[in-house]
ZARODO-611610 format. One record per residue (C-alpha): x negated, z negated, y negated. Coordinates in steps of 0.2 Angstrom, whole numbers, padded with zeros to 4 digits, always signed. Each point is the difference from the previous one (the first is absolute). Layout:
N
+-------+-------+-------+
|    px |    pz |    py |
+-------+-------+-------+
|     X |     Z |     Y |
...
+-------+-------+-------+
END
This chain:
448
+-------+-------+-------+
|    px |    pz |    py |
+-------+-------+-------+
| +0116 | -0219 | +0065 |
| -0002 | +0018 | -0004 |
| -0014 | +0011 | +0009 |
| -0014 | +0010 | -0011 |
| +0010 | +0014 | +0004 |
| +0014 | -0006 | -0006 |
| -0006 | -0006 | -0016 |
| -0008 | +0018 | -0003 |
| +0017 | +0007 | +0003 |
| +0008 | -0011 | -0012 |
| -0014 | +0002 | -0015 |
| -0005 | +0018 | +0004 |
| +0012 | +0010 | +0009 |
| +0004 | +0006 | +0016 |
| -0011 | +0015 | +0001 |
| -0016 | -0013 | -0005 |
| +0003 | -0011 | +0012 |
| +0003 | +0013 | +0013 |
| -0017 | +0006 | -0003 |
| -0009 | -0014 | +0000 |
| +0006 | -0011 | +0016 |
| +0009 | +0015 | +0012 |
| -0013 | +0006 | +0012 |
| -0008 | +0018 | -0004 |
| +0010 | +0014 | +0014 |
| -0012 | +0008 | +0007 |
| +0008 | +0015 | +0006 |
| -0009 | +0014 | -0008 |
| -0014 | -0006 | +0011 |
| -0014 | -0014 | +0001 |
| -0016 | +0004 | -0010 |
| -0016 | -0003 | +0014 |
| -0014 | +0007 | -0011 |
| -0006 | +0001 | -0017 |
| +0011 | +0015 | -0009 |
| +0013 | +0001 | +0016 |
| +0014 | -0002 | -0014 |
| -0001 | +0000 | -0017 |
| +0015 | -0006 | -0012 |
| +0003 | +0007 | -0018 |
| +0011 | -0007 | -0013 |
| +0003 | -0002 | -0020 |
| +0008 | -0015 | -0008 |
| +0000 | -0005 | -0019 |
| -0012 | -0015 | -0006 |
| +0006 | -0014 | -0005 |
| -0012 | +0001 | -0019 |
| +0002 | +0006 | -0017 |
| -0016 | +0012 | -0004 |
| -0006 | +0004 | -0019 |
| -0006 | +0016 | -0006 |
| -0019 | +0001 | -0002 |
| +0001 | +0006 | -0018 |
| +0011 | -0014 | -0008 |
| +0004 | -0010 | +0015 |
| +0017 | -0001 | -0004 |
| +0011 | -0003 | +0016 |
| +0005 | +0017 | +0008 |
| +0008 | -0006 | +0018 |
| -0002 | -0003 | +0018 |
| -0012 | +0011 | +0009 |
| +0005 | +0007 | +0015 |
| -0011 | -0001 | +0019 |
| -0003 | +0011 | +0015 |
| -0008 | -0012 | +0015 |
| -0003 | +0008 | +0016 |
| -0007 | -0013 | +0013 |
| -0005 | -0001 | +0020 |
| +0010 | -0007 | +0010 |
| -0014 | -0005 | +0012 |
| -0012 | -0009 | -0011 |
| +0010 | -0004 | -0015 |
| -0012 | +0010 | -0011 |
| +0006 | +0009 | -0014 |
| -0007 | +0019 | +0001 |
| +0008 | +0007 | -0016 |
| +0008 | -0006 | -0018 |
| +0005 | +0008 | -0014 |
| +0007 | -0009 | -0016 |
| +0009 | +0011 | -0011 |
| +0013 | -0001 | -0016 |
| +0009 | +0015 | +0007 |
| +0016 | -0003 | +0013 |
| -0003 | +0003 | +0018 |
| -0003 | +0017 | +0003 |
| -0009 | +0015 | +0012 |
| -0015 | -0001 | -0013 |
| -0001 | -0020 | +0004 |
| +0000 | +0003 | +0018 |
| -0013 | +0013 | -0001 |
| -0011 | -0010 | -0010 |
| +0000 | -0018 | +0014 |
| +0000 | +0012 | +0016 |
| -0017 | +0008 | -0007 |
| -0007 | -0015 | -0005 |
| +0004 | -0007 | +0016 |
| -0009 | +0013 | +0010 |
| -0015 | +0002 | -0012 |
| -0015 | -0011 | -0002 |
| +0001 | -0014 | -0014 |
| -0018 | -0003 | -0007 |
| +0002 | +0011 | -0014 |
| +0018 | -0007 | -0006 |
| -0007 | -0018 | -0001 |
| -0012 | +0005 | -0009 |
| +0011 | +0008 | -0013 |
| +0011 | -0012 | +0000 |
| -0014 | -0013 | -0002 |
| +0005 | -0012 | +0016 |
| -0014 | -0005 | +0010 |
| +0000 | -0001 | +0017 |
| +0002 | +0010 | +0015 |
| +0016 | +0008 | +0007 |
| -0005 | +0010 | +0016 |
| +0015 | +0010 | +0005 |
| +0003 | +0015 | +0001 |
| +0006 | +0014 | +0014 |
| +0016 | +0010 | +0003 |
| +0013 | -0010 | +0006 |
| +0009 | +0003 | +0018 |
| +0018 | -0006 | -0003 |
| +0005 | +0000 | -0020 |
| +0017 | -0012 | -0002 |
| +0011 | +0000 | -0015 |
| +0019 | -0002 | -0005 |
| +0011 | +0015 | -0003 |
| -0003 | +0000 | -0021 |
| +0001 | +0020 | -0003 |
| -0019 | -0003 | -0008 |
| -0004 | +0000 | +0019 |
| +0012 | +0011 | +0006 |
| -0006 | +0016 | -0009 |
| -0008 | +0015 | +0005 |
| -0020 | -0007 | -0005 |
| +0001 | -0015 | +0013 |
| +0008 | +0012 | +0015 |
| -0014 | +0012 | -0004 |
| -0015 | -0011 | -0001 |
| +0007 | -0008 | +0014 |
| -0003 | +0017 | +0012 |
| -0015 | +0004 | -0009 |
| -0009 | -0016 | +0001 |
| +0008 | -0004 | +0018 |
| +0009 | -0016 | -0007 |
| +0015 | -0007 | +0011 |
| +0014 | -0004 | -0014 |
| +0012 | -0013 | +0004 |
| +0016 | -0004 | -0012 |
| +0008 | -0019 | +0003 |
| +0018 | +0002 | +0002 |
| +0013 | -0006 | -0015 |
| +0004 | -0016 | -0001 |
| -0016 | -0006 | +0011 |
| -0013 | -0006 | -0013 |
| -0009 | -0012 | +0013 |
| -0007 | +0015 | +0009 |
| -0010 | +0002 | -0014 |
| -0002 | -0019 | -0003 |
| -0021 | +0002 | +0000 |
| +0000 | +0008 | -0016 |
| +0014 | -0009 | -0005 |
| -0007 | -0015 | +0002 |
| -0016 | +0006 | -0009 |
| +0010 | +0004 | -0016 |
| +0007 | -0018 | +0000 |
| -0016 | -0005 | +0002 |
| -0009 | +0010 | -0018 |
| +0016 | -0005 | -0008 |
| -0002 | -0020 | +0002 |
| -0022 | +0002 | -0006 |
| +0010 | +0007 | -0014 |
| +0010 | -0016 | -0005 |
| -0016 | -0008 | -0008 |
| -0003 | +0017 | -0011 |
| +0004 | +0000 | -0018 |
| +0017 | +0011 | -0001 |
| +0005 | -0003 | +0016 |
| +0018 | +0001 | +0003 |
| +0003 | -0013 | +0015 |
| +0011 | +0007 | +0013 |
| +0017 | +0002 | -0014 |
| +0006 | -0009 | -0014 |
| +0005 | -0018 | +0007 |
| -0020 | -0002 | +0003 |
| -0006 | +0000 | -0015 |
| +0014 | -0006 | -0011 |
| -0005 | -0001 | -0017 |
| -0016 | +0009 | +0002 |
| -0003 | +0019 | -0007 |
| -0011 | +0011 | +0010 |
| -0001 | +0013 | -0014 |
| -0005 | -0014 | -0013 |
| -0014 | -0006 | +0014 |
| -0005 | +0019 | +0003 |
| -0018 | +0000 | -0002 |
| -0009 | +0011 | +0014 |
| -0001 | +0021 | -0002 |
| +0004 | +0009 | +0016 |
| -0019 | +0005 | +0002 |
| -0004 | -0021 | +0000 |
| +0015 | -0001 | +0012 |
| -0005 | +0013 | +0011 |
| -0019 | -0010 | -0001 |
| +0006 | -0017 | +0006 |
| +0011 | +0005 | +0015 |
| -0012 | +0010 | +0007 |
| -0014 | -0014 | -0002 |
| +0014 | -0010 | +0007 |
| +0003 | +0012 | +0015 |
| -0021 | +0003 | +0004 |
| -0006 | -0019 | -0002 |
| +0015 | -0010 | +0003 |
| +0015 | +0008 | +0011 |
| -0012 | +0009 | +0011 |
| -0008 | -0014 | +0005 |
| +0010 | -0016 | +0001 |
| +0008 | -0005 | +0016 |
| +0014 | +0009 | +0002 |
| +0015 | -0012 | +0009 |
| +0007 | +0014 | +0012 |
| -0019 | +0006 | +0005 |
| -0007 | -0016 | -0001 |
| -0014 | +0007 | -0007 |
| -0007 | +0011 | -0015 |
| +0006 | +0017 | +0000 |
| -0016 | +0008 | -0004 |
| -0006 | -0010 | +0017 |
| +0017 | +0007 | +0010 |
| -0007 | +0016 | -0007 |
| -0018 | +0001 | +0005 |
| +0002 | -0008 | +0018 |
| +0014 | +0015 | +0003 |
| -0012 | +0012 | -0005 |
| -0017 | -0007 | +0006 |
| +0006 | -0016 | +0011 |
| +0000 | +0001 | +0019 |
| +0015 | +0011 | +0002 |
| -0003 | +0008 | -0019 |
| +0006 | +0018 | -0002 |
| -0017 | +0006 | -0010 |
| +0000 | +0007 | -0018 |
| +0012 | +0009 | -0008 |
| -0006 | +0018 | -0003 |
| -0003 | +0003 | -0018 |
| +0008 | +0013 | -0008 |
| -0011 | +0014 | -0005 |
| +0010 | +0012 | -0009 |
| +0009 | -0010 | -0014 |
| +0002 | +0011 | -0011 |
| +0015 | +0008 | +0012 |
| +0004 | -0019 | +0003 |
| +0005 | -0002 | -0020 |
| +0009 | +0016 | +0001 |
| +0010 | -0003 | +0016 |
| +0006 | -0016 | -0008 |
| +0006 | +0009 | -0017 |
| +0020 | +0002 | -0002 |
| +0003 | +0020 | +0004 |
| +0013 | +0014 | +0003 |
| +0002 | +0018 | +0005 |
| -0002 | +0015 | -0010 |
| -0001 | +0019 | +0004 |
| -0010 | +0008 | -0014 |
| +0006 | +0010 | -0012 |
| -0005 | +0014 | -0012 |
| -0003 | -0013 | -0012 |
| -0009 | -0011 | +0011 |
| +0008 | -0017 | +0005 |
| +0014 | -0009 | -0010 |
| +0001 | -0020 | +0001 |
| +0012 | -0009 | -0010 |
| +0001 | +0015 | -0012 |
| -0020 | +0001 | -0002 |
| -0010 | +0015 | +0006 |
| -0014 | +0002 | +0008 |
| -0012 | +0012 | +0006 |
| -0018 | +0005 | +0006 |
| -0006 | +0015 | +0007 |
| -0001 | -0006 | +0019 |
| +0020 | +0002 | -0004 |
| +0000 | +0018 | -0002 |
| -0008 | +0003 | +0014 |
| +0013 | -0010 | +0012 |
| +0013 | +0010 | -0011 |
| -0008 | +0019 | +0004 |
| +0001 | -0005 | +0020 |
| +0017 | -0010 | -0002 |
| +0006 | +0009 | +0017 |
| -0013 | -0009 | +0007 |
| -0005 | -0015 | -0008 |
| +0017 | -0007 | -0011 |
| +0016 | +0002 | +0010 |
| +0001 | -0017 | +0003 |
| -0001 | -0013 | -0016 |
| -0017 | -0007 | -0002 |
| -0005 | -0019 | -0001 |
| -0005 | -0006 | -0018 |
| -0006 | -0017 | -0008 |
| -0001 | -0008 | -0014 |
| -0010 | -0016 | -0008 |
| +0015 | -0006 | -0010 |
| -0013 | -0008 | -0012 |
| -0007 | +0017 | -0005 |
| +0013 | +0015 | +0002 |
| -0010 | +0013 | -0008 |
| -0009 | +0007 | +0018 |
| +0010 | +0001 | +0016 |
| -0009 | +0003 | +0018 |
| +0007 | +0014 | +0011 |
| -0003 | -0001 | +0019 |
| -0007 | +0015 | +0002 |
| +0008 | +0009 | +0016 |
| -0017 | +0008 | +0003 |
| -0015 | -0011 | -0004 |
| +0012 | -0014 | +0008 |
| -0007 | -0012 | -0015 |
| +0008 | -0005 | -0016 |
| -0004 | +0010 | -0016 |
| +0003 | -0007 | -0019 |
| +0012 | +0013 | -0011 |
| -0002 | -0005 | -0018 |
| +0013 | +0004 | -0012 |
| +0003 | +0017 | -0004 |
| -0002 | -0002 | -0020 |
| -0016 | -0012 | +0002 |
| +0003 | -0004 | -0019 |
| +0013 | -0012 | +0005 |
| -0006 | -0020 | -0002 |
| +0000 | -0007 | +0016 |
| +0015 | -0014 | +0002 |
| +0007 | -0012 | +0014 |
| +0013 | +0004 | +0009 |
| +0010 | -0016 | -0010 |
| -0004 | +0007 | -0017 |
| +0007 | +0018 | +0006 |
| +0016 | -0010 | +0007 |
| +0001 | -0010 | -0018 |
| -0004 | +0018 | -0009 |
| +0016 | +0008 | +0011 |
| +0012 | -0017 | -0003 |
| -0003 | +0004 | -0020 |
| +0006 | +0019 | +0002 |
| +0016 | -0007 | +0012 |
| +0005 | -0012 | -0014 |
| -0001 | +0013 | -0014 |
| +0013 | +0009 | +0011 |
| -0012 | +0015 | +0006 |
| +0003 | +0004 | +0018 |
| -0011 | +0016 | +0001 |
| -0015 | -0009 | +0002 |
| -0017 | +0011 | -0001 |
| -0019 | -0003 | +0002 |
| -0002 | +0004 | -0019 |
| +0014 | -0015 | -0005 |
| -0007 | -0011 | +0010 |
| -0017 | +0000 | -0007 |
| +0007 | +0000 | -0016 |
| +0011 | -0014 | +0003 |
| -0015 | -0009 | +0008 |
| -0008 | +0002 | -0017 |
| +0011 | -0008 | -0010 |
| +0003 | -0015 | +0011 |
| -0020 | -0003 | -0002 |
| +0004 | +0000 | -0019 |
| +0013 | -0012 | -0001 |
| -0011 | -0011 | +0008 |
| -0014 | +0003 | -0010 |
| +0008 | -0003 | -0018 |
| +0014 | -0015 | +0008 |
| -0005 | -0014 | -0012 |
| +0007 | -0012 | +0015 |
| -0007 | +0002 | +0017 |
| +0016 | -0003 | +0012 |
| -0002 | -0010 | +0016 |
| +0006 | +0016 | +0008 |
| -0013 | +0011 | -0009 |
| -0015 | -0011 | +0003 |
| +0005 | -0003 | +0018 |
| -0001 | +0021 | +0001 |
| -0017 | +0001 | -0007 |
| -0007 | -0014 | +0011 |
| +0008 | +0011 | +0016 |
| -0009 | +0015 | -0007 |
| -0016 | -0009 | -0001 |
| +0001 | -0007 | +0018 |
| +0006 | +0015 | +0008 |
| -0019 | +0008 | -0008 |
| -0007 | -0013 | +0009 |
| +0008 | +0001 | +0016 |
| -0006 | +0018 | +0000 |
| -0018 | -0004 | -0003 |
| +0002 | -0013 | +0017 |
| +0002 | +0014 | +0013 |
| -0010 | +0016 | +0004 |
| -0002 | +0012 | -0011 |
| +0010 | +0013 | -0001 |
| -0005 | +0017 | +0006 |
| -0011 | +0013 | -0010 |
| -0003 | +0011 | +0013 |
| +0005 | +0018 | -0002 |
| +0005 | +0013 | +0015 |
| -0018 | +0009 | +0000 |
| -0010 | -0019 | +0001 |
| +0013 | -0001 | +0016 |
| -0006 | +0014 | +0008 |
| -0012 | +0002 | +0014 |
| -0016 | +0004 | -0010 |
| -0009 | +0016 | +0008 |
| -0017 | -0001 | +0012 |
| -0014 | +0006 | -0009 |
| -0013 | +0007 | +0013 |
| -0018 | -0003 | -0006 |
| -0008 | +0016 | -0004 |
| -0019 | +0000 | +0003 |
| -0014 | +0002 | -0015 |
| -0004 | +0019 | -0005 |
| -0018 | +0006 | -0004 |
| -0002 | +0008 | -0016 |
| -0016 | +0006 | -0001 |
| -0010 | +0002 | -0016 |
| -0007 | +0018 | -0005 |
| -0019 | +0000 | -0005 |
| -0005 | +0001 | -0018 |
| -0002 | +0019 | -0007 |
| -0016 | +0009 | +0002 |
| -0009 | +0007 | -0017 |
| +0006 | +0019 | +0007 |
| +0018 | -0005 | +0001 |
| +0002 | -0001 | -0021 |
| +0005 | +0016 | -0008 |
| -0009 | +0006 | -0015 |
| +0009 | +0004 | -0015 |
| -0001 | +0006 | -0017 |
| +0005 | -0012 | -0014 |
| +0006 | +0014 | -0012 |
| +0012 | +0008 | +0013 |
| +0007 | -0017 | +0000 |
| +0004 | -0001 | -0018 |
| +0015 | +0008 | -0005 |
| +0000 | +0016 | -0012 |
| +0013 | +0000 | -0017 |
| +0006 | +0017 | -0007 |
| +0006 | +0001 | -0018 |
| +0018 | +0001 | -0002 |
| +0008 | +0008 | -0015 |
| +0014 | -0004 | -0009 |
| +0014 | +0013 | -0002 |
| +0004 | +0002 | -0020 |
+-------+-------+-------+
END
């Protein structure tokens, strides 16, 4: 008789079984206390999602979990129906750290998910979405340990492994779903069965993750993970409260994909856009000083029209809108779609002025299409998502270099006396004449 393993292998592969029955290695080191080690990973759903305008079926949704490995509890998630990317990993690790009161409630999930705090140890795979400059940084800015599992050793990351198995299989009983391949579900259509938008999606796994996961018995633990969670932070031997993060502003913005620019005379160039700001001019007057070496930048790839410097001085991130405040502002997709129109026309010499211009017409083709393309409505329903997504985390910031500043001491100056004179006596008044007063005409003639 064939073992459960065995069986697995057969029906579902080698890697699934592999996942499922080998025991999780351990060697990046055992997870003692709530937040110890944190793993993060994406992985494709296993439903078809409709757009919310004419819920026509536009594709499967992609997710970015990040879970403890002590508790089980998931910290952060993020649902998008853009691939993997910086952006994606940005958006879960700052959800993970930050409080989740005000995302329920937006979301419209009730419940409570008490997690939040900076984790110790973050654990991913070696995808170049976390191999990139923003994870490195905000690991030394944040004093986050980052460990990659090496190739070929997907059970070192089986905790979040076995987490995404897990939201995959609740997802078998959705409308749309798309089983685990094609021999599961036969003669069945997924796109047909499509019924859920991705905001309804997002609604029902995260009521799922607050009210159920969280809180069944977990088979490893051998009890809920929000009770694993509490007694490692207020138990016996508990660890305490995570420190809340105060400053979240610099949070969102540590988390934002970036790169490095010296500035120029004409302020800072990003994928052939300008930008500028007076603070710029400044840094440019004392470059000796200031910009010899290339300064970070960021970017919210939702909204492109403002970048924020890291200002070498003020040691804080200031916005740099674009230099011709004119232009709309535009995603960071639509200006990659506006630059894949100019490459297919054939022009290579690509400027700031074409792009907006080619931007413009894609708008229009999709204004007056008589037919509304799978493709085309699955780019509005990104476009409206990614707005969302924006309005989920702190606001960006407004703050200008003189609101920065130290504001002066004012020293409290003490009360004057003015003293009122007396009224006039009757001797003080001049006497005058009236008739001096009134003024005296001579005749003028006039010259014949």
């Amino acid at each position: 008789m064939l073992s459960d393993e065995e069986k697995t292998r057969k029906r579902r592969g080698r890697k699934q079984a592999k996942d499922k029955y080998k025991e999780i290695n351990a060697q990046y080191g055992e997870a003692t206390s709530p937040l110890a080690i944190v793993q993060i990973d994406h992985t494709q759903l296993n439903v078809m999602v409709v757009d919310s305008e004419d819920r026509e079926c536009i594709g499967r949704p992609w997710i970015t979990v990040a879970i403890d490995v002590f508790s089980r509890m998931i910290t952060g998630m993020f649902i998008s129906l853009d691939p993997p990317s910086a952006d994606s990993v940005g958006m879960c690790l700052c959800q993970s750290i930050l409080e989740k009161d005000a995302l329920l409630r937006k979301i419209g999930v009730e419940g409570s998910w008490p997690v939040w705090g900076r984790m110790n140890t973050l654990h991913m795979d070696n995808g170049k979405d976390f191999r990139g400059e923003m994870v490195r940084i905000f690991a030394e800015e944040w004093s986050v340990d980052v460990q990659f599992r090496p190739p070929g050793f997907a059970e070192w990351g089986g905790h979040i492994e076995r987490l995404n198995g897990t939201l995959k299989t609740e997802l078998d009983s959705v409308k749309g779903t798309t089983f685990r391949g094609p021999k599961d579900r036969v003669e069945y259509d997924p796109e047909e069965h499509a019924v859920m938008t991705l905001d309804e999606l997002e609604k029902y796994l995260f009521n799922h993750v607050v009210n159920v996961y969280h809180q069944e018995r977990h088979s490893q633990l051998e009890c809920p993970p929000i009770a694993k969670w509490q007694d490692g932070l207020l138990g016996d031997k508990g660890s305490g409260l995570p420190d809340k993060v105060e400053d979240t502003e610099k949070l969102r913005l540590d988390l934002l994909p970036m790169i490095k620019r010296k500035i120029r005379r004409d302020g800072i160039v990003w994928d052939h856009i300008h930008y500028s700001c007076p603070e710029l001019r400044l840094l440019l007057i004392n470059k000796d000083k200031f910009n010899k070496e290339k300064l970070i930048v960021r970017r919210d790839p939702r909204d492109i029209s403002t970048i924020y410097l890291y200002h070498p001085v003020l040691k804080a991130y200031i916005p740099v809108p674009y230099r011709d405040t004119f232009r709309q502002p535009i995603s960071l997709w639509e200006h990659r779609e506006a630059r894949a129109r100019l490459k297919s026309q054939g022009i290579t010499a690509v400027n700031e002025d074409l792009i907006f211009q080619a931007l413009a017409r894609n708008q229009q083709l999709v204004e007056t299409s008589e037919k509304t393309t799978k493709n085309v409505r699955k780019n509005k329903e990104r476009a409206r998502r990614r707005k969302q997504d924006a309005s989920r985390v702190p606001a960006t910031p407004k703050k200008t270099v003189e609101n920065r500043l130290p504001k002066p001491e004012l020293k409290s100056v003490p009360p004057v006396e003015v003293k009122v004179p007396d009224p006039p006596d009757e001797d003080d008044f001049i006497d005058f004449d009236e008739e001096e007063l009134t003024p005296q005409y001579m005749p003028v003639r006039r010259i014949q």
